[in-house]
C-alpha positions as CSV (number, residue, x, y, z in Angstrom):
1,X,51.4,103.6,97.9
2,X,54.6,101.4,98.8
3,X,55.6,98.5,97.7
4,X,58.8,96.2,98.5
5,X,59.1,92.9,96.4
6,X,62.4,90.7,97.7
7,X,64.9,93.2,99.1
8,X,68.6,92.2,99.9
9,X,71.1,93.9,101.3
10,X,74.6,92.6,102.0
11,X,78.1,94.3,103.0
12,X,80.8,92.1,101.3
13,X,79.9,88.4,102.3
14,X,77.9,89.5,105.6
15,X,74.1,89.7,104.7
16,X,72.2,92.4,106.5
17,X,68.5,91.4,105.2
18,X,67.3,89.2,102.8
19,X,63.2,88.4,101.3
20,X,62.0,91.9,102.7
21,X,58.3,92.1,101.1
22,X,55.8,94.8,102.2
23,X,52.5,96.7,100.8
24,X,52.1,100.0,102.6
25,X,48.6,102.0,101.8
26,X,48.2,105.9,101.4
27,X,47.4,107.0,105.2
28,X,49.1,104.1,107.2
29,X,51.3,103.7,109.6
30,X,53.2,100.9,109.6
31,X,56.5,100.4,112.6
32,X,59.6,98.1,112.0
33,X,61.4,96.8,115.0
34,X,64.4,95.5,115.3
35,X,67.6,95.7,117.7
36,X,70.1,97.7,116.8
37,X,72.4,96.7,113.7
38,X,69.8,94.7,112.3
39,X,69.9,96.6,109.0
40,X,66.8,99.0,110.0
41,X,68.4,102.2,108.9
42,X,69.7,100.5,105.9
43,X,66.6,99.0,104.7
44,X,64.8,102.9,104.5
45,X,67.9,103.9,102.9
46,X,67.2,101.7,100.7
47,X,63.7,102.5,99.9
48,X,64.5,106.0,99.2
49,X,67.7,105.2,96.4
50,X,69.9,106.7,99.0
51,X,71.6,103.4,99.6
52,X,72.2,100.4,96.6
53,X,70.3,97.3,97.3
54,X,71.4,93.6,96.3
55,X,67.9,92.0,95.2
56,X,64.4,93.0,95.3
57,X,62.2,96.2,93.9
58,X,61.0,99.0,95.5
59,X,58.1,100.8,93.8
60,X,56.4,104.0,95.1
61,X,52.9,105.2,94.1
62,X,53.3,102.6,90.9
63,X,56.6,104.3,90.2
64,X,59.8,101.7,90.1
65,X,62.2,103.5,92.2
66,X,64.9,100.7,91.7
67,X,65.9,101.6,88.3
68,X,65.9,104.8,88.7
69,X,69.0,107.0,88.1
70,X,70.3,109.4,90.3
71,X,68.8,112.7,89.1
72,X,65.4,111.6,89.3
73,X,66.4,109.4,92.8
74,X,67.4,113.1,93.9
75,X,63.4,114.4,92.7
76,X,61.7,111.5,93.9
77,X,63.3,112.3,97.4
78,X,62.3,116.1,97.1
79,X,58.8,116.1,95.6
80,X,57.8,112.7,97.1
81,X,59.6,111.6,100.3
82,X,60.0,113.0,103.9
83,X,62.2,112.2,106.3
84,X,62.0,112.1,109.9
85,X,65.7,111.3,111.9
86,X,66.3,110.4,115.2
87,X,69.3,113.9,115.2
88,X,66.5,116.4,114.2
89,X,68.8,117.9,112.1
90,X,67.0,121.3,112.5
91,X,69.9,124.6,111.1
92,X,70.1,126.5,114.2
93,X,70.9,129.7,112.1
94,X,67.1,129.4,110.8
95,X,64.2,130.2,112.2
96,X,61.2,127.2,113.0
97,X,59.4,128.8,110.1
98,X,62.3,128.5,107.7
99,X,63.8,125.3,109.2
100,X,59.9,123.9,108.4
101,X,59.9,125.7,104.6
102,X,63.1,124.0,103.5
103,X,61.5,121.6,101.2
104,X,59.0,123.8,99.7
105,X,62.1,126.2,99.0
106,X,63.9,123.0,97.4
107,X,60.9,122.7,95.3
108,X,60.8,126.6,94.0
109,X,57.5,126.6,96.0
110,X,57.4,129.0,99.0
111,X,54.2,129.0,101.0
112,X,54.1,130.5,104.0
113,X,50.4,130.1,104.8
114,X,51.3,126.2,104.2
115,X,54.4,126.1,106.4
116,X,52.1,128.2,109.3
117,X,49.5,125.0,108.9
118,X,51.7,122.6,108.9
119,X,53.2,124.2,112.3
120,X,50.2,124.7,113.8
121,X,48.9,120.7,112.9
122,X,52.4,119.6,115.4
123,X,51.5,121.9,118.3
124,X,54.2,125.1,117.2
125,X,51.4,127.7,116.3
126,X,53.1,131.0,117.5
127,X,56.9,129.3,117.3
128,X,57.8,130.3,113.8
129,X,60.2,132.9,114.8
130,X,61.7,131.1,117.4
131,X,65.4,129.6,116.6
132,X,66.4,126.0,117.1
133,X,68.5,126.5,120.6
134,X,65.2,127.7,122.5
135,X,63.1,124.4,121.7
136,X,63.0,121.5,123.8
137,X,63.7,118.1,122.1
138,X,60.7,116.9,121.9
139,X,59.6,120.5,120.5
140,X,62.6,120.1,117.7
141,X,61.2,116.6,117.0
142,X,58.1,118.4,116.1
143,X,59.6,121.0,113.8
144,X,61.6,118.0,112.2
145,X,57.8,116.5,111.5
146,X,56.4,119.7,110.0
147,X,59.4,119.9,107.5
148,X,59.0,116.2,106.9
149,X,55.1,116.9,106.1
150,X,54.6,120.6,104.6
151,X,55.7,119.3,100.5
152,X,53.0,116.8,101.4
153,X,55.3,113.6,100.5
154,X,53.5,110.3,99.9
155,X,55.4,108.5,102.1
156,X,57.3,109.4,105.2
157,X,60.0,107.6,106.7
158,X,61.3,107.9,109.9
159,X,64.1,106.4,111.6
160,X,64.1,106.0,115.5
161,X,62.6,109.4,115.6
162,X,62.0,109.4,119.3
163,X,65.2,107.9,120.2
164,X,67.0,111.1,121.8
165,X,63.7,112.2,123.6
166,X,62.4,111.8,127.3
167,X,59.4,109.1,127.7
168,X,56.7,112.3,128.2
169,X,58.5,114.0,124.8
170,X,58.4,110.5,122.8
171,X,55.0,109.9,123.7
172,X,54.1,113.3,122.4
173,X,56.1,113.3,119.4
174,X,54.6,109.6,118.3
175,X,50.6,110.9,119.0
176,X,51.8,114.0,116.7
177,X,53.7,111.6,114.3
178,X,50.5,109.1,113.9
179,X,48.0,111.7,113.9
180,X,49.4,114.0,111.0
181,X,50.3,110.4,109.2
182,X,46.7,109.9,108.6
183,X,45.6,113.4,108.7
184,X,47.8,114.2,105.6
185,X,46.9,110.6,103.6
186,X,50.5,110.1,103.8
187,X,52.0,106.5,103.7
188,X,54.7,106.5,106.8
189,X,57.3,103.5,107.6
190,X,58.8,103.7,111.4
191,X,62.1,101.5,112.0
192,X,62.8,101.8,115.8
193,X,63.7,99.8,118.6
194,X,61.1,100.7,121.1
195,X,58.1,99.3,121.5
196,X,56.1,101.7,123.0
197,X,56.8,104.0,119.7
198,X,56.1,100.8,117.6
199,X,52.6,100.3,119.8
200,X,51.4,104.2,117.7
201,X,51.1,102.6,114.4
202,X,48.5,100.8,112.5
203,X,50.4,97.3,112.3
204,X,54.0,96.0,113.8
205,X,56.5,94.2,112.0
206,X,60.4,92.8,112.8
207,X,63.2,92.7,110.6
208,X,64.7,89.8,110.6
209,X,67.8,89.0,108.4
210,X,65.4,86.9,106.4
211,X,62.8,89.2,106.0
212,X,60.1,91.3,108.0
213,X,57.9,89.3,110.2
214,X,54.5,90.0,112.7
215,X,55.4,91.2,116.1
């Protein structure tokens, strides 16, 4: 589903990451430590044409992604990519329901038997009228998965997603994470620097400034 051939990425003369080479499958899970600064952001940025890259290619679902321009950078991200952020970034004017149906809405595709599943699949059957302010953060994490997951992208990226959360709310928000990964066959890269998130997925890697190595 994924695949990254030699990526490179430096700021001026300072390299960030150099030889990044993966091969991610429809329905895994694969997490990405790394301290903080290391470039983890930077490298899913990256992937999804939202940031320039020095070297390598990025291809997704045997599409190249790195010669892309930036119209169809800007549908590849709406029809094919979800993104899960450590912030949330829920609207607190909208309701869960709508916060959940923004990329279907994006894509001139309403559904709101889909965005009920989808709710229902991370634990918020019965929250759809509910706005943003009266949800825990683990509960917001959740609605920031069902938006990430109801265009059902091929690949879902999400950056330190439990990194604002309590240890009972991150544990919950990785099960629901991993779980609807593999329910939905979707392909999901994880940069974060915890360990305990990384322990949810099917394999572990570090970034390393000269490329992504075993844990």
């Amino acid at each position: 589903m994924l695949r990254l051939q030699g990526l490179a990425k430096h700021y001026g003369a300072t390299p960030v990451f150099s030889g990044v080479d993966l091969e991610l499958r429809a329905g895994e899970f694969v997490a990405v430590l790394g301290e903080s600064g290391v470039g983890k952001s930077t490298l899913l940025n990256g992937i999804a044409g939202l940031d320039t890259l020095d070297a390598g290619r990025v291809q997704l679902a045997g599409r190249e992604v790195t010669t892309m321009n930036d119209e169809e950078l800007a549908l590849l991200r709406r029809r094919d990519i979800g993104f899960v952020f450590q912030a949330f970034h829920v609207l607190p004017h909208l309701t869960v329901a709508q916060n959940a149906a923004l990329p279907l809405l994006l894509l001139h595709s309403p559904d709101d038997a889909r965005v009920a599943r989808v709710l229902d699949d991370v634990g918020l059957a019965g929250f759809g009228e509910r706005l943003p302010q009266t949800l825990s953060g683990g509960q917001l994490q959740r609605v920031a998965i069902a938006r990430a997951l109801v265009h059902a992208p091929r690949l879902l990226l999400a950056d330190e997603p439990t990194g604002n959360l309590d240890p009972g709310n991150a544990e919950r928000v990785m099960d629901t994470l991993a779980l609807q990964t593999r329910a939905h066959g979707a392909a999901c890269l994880l940069v974060t620097h915890s360990r305990s998130a990384a322990a949810r997925a099917d394999r572990v890697l570090v970034l390393r400034p000269d490329g992504l190595h075993r844990a």
